[in-house]
N, C-alpha and C positions, 0 to 999 in steps of 0.2 A: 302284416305290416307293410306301411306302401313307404320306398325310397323312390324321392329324386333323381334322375341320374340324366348330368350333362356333357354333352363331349360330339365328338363328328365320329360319323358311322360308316362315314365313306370315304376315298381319295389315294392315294399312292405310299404316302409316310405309312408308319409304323403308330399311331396314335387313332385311329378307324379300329386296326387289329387289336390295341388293347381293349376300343370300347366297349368291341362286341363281343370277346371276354369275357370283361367285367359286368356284361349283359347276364353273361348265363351264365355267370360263378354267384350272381348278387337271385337270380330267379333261381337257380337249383336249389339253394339256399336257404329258399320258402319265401322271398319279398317281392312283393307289389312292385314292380317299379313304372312309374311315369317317366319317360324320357323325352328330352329335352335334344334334338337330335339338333349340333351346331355346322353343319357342312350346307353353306348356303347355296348351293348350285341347283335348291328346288328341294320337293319334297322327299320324302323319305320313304316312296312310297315302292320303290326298289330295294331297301333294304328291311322293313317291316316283314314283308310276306317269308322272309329267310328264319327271322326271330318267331313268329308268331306262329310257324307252323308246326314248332317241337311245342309247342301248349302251353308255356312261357305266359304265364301274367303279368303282360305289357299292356301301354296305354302311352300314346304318342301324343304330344302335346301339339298343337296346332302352329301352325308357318309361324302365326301372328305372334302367340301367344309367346315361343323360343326367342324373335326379336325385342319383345321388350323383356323377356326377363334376361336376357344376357346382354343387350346393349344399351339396355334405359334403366334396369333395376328394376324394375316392378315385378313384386313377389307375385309368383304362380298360386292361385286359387284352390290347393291340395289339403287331404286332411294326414298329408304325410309328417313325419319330422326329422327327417336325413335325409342330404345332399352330397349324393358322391358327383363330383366336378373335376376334367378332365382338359388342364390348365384354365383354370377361375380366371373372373375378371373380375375389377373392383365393381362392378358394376352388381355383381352379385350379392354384393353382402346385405343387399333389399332383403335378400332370403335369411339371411342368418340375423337382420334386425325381426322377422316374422318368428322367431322361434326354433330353426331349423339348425340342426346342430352341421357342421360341413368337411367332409373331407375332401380337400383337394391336391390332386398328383401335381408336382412336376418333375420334370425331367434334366437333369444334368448333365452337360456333357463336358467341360472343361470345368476347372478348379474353383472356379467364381460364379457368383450368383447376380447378376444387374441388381442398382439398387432399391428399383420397383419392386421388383419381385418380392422383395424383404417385409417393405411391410404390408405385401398382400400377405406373407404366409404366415405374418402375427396375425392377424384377422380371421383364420382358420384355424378349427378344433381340432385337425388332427390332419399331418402332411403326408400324402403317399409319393411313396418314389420307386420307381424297380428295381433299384439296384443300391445294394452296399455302398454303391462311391456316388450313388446319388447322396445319401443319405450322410456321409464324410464332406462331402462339398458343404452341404446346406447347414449340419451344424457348425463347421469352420466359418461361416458366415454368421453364426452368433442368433440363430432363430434360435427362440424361445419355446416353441411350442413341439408337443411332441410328433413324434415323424418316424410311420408305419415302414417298412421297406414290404413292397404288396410287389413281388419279382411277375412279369408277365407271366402268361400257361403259353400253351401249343396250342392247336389246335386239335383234336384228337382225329382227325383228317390225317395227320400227317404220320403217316405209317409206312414202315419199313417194305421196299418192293425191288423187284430185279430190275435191273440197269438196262438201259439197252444195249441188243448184243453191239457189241468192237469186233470190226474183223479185223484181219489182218491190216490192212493199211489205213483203217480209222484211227484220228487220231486220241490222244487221253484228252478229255475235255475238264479244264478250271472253271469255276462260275464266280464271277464278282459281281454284284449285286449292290446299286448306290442311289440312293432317294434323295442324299444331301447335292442339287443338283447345283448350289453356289458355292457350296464351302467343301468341294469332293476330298479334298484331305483328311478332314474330320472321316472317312469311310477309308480313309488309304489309297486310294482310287489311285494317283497317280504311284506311288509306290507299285500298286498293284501291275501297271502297265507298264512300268519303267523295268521290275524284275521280269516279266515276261518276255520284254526284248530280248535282253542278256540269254533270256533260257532259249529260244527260238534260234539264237547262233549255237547254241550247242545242240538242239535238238528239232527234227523238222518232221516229230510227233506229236506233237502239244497244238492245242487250241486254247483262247480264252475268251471267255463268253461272257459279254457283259449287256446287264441287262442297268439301263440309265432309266430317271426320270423325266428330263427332258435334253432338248437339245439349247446349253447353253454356251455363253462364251469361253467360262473355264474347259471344257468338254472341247470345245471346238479348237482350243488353242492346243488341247492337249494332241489332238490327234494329229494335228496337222504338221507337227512338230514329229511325227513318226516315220520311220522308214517304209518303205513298200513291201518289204518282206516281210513284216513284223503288222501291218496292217492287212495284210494278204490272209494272216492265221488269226484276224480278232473275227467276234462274230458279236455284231453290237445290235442291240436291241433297245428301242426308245418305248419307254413304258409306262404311260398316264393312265389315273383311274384306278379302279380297286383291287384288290391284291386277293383272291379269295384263295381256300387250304387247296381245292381239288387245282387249279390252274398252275399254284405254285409248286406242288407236290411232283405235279408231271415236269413242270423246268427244273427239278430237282434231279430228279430220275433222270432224265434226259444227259445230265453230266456226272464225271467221276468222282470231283471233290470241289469244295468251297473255297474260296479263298477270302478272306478278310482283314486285310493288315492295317485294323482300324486303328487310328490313334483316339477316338472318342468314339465310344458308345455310351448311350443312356440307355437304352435296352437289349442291344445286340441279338436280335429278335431270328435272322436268318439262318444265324448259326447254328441256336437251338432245333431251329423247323428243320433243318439238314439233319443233324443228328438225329432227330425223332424217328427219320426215315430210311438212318442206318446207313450213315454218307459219311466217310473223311470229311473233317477240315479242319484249315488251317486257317488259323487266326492268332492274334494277340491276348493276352492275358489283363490287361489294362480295361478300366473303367467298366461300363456294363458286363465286359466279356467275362471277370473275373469273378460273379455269382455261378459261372457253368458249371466250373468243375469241383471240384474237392483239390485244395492246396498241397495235402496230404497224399494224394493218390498221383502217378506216372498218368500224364495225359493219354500218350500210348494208345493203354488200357481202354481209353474212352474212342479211340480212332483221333485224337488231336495230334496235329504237328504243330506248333507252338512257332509261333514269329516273335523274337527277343523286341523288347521294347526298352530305352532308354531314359533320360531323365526327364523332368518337365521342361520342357520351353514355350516360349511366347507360342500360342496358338492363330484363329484366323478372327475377324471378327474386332470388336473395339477390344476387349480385354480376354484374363483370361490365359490360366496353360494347360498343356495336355500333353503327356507321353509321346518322347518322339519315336519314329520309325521308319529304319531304313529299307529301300528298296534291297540292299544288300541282304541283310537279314530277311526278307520277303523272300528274295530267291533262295538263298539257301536253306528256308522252308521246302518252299515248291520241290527242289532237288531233295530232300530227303521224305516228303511224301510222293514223291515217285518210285525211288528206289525203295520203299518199305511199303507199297500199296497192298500187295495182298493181306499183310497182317494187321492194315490199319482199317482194310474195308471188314473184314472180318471182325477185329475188336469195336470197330462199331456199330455193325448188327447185332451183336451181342450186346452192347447198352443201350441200343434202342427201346426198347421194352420200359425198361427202368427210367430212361428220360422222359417218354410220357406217361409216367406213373408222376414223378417226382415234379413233374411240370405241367402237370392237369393246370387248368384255372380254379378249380375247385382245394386244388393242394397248394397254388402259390396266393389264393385270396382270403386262405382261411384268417392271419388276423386282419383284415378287413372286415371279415363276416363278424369277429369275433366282438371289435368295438363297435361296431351297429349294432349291437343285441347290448353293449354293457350302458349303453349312451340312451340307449331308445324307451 
């Protein structure tokens, strides 16, 4: 059976790493897919040879052929009849007038949904989202239509390995990691750097290492607005372009624990690939992050330090709220995954295993796979 499948395969966000994913949870599967690859910086022909070498029955649609079926409408010439799409456009539903039944994801990251969005996702047969509070936002907005929660996988790349050694006067290194390069809140970002100040007067062992997407205004204002001493211990890294398991693994390995004091995620995608590899972090409990663990279970256990998150306020952007979170609660994370390191690096090499079991793309796409086979 051949699927559709549209989306961008390549670039720095978190939406590349679902596609290709859902590349190989939709062919493990047993489906044909034609892909429809939307990252217009050229062809695909850097990302094909990656897919097509594990034996995967693909078929790339032509430069041409992707611009008019996602910016003009015109239905693709397939004898497929499902369309997994990877934020749809109205432009698409040329395909769903041709008979193609359509899933299409999006992604939530604060309480509200714009009002375009709405009645694109009446217009589709079945909505995916990654996450529980994707799927709490979109029905609070009164969509009609049913709506899968299809949580991202891992990469199976991402496996537990030795750190590099610390000697004595090396410091403990934090990783903050932020793709939102306008709205860096939405990541915590400045919380994140605001509680490392504070740690850095009490402690002149600490590092924090951040890897940005680009160098913007918000970024710029922020650093500049820092002290010398406290800029002296960041280690910042500007990082465009694709994110693959083996480059990310080693920037993983390279540090001791994650930090995340995101007030929105819609996939909270780092966090999971850390843990895969049997790494502390510290993160928030709010929106994406809260499919990680089991509610029921001591984070602890899992190697979590948990950043306390507050109630909803105004967020960034025209509308919209999102879990607030203080830099104060960020630090007093960081100080308590310091002083509990050994048993937190330890209880999370021991979940390692189980996270990429439980976070295959094969185990988080199964109902996906499941309504393509009931619909087809």
């Amino acid at each position: 059976m051949r699927v559709l499948f549209v989306g961008p395969l390549s670039g720095y966000t978190s939406y590349p790493v679902v596609c290709k994913g859902l590349v190989q949870a939709l062919t493990s599967a047993g489906f044909e897919l034609d892909i429809a690859d939307t990252t217009w910086d050229g062809s695909p022909d850097h990302t094909a040879p990656v897919l097509m070498e594990e034996g995967r029955s693909i078929r790339f649609l032509e430069r041409k052929d992707v611009v008019k079926l996602v910016q003009e409408g015109v239905p693709y010439e397939s004898e497929g009849d499902v369309c997994v799409a990877v934020n749809p456009s109205h432009h698409m539903m040329g395909i769903k007038e041709k008979g193609y039944k359509i899933a299409g994801m999006f992604v939530g990251d604060v309480d509200e949904i714009p009002g375009a969005w709405k009645s694109l996702m009446e217009r589709q047969d079945v909505i995916l989202t990654p996450s529980t509070w994707g799927k709490q936002v979109i029905s609070k907005a009164g969509v009609g239509r049913p709506i899968i929660v299809c949580n991202h996988g891992v990469s199976p790349e991402f496996t537990a390995g030795r750190l590099w050694p610390r000697g004595a006067t090396d410091p403990f290194v934090f990783l903050h990691a932020c793709s939102a390069i306008y709205y860096p809140e939405r990541k915590g970002t400045p919380q994140a750097i605001e509680a490392f100040s504070k740690l850095v007067r009490d402690r002149k062992d600490v590092t924090l290492r951040l890897i940005l997407g680009a160098k913007t205004k918000p970024m710029r204002k922020m650093f500049n607005a820092l002290d010398e001493e406290v800029i002296e211990r960041l280690q910042v890294h500007f990082r465009e372009g694709a994110r693959e398991p083996p480059e990310m693994r080693a920037s993983y390995l390279a540090c001791h624990a994650g930090l995340f004091p995101s007030r929105a995620e819609g996939m909270g995608m780092m966090p999971i690939e850390m843990r895969a590899c049997g790494l502390p972090v510290i993160q928030t409990m709010c929106t994406g992050h809260a499919d990680h663990l089991d509610p029921s279970l001591d984070p602890r256990q899992w190697g979590i330090t948990v950043i306390r998150s507050g109630e909803m306020v105004e967020a960034w952007g025209k509308f919209g709220r999102a879990p607030s979170v203080t830099a104060k609660d960020t630090y007093e994370a960081m100080v308590q995954c310091l002083e509990n390191y050994d048993s937190l690096r330890a209880a999370a090499l021991d979940a390692s295993e189980g996270v990429r079991a439980g976070w295959s793309w094969e185990e988080t796409t199964r109902p996906l796979v499941n309504w393509i086979h009931d619909v087809s």
